[in-house]
C-alpha positions in Angstrom: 86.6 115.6 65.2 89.9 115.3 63.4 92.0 115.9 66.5 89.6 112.6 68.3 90.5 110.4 65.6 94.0 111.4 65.6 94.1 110.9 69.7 92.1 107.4 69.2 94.7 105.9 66.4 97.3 106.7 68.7 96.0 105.3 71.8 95.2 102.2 70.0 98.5 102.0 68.7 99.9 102.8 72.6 97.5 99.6 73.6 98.5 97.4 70.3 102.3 98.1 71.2 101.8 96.9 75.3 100.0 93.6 73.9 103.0 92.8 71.7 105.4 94.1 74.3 103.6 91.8 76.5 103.2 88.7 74.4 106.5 88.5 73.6 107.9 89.1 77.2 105.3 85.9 79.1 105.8 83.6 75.5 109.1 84.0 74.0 107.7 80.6 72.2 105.2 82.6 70.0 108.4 84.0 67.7 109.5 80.4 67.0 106.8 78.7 66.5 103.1 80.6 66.8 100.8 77.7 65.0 101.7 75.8 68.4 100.8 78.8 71.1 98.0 79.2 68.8 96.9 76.0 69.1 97.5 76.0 73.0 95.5 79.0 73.1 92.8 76.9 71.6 93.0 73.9 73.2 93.0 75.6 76.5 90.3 78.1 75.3 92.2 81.3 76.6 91.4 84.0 74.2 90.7 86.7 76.2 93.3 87.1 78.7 95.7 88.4 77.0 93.5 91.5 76.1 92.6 91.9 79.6 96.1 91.9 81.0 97.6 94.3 78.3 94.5 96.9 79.6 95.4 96.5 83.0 99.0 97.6 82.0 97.9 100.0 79.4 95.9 101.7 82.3 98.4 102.1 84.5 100.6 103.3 81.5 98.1 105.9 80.8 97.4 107.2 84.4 101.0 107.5 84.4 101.2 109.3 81.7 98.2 111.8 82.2 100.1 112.7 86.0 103.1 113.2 83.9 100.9 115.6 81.7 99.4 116.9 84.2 103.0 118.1 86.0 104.0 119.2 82.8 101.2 121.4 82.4 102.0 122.9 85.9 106.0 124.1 85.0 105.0 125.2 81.6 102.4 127.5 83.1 104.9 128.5 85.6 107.6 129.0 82.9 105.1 132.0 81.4 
């Protein structure tokens, strides 16, 4: 049980660290001034998107990185 929590908080923080990565690459704007982009957000009543395109990306991350796993596993079982 220990060893799922452990995997969770890290995925999480993986998914936490793309939506950051993320914001800050598509609005350099929210680092000067996020009451405005805030605001937009409102006003344009966008909330969600942002989640959904950092779990695209975090997907494809994480496919990636299982396949790289996954190879990994292959050598080291060779290696022995």
């Amino acid at each position: 049980m220990n060893s799922i929590k452990r995997t969770l908080k890290k995925e999480f923080f993986i998914y936490l660290g793309t939506l950051l990565v993320l914001i800050v690459l598509a609005h350099s704007d929210i680092l000067s001034d996020p009451f405005a982009r805030f605001e937009l957000m409102g006003q344009k009543e966008n909330f969600t998107h942002p989640f959904i395109y950092s779990f695209a990306i975090y997907s494809v991350i994480f496919i990636i990185r299982k396949i790289i796993d996954f190879i990994s596993s292959l050598f080291e079982k060779k290696a022995q």
